[in-house]
C-alpha positions in Angstrom: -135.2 19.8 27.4 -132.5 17.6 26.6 -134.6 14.9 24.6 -135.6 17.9 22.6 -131.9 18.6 21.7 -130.9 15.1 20.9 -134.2 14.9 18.7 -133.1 17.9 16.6 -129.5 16.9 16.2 -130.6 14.0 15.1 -132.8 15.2 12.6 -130.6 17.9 11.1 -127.8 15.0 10.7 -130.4 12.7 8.6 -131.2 15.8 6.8 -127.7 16.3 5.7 -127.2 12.8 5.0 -129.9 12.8 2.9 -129.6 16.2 0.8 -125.6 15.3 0.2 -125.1 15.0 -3.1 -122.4 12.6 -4.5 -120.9 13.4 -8.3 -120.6 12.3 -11.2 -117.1 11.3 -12.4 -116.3 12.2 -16.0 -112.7 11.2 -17.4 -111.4 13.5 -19.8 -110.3 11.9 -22.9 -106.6 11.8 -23.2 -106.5 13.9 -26.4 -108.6 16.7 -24.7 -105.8 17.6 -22.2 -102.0 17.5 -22.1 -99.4 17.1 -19.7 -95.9 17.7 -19.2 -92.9 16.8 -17.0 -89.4 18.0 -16.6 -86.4 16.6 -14.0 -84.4 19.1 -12.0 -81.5 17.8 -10.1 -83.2 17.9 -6.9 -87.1 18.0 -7.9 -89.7 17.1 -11.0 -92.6 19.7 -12.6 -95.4 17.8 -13.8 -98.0 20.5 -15.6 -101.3 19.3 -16.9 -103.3 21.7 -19.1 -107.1 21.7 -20.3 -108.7 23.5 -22.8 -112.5 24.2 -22.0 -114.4 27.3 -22.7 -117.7 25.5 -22.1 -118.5 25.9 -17.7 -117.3 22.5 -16.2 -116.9 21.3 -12.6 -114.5 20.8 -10.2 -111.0 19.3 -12.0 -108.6 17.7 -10.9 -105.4 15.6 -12.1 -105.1 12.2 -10.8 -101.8 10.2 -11.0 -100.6 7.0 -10.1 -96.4 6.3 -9.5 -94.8 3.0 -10.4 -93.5 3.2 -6.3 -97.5 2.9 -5.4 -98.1 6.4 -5.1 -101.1 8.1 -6.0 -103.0 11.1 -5.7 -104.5 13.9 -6.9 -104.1 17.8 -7.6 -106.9 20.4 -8.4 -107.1 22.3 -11.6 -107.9 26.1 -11.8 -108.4 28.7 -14.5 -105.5 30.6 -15.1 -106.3 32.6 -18.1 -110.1 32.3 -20.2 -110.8 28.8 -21.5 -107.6 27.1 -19.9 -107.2 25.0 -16.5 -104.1 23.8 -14.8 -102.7 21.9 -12.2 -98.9 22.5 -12.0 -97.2 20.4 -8.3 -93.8 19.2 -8.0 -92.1 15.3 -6.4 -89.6 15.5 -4.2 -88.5 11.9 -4.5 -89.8 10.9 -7.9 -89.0 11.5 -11.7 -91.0 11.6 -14.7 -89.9 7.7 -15.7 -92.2 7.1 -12.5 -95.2 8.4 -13.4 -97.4 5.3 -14.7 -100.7 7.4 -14.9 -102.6 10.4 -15.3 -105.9 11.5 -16.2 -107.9 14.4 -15.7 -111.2 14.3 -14.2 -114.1 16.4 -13.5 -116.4 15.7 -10.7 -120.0 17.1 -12.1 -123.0 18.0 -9.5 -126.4 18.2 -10.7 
């Protein structure tokens, strides 16, 4: 019974393997989207906004710090035709930000 069981667990895991799909990266042009940032005394607002009304995939806002920093923030629809990724630093001001971009990750 037990050789029956490893034999199916390893067939479903080389079935997932197989059917997972990677995406497609797309950058967003830099005059398709905007971005924003304001210092507080204790924190900094960074707010990126996309205008699409055509269906898109998953997007997010990717940023790189001048202290080696990076990451990334999702985007969501907050009103009809309009995405954005609003997320706050801590330890960082806008002078620090050496890159953004938008992305959208696109599944077929």
């Amino acid at each position: 019974m037990i050789p029956g069981i490893l034999w199916l667990v390893g067939w479903i895991a080389c079935v997932t393997v197989e059917g997972a799909v990677s995406p497609d990266i797309v950058e967003i042009d830099r005059g398709e989207y905007s971005w924003t940032c304001r210092d507080y005394v204790d924190w900094t607002e960074v707010i990126a906004q996309y205008h699409a009304c055509e269906e898109v995939g998953y997007l997010e806002v990717r940023y790189r710090l001048t202290t080696g920093v990076s990451g990334s923030r999702s985007m969501d629809m907050t009103k009809p035709c309009l995405y954005v990724s609003s997320f706050v630093f801590e330890d960082e001001i806008c002078i620090q930000i050496e890159d953004l971009r938008v992305i959208e990750e696109v599944y077929y």
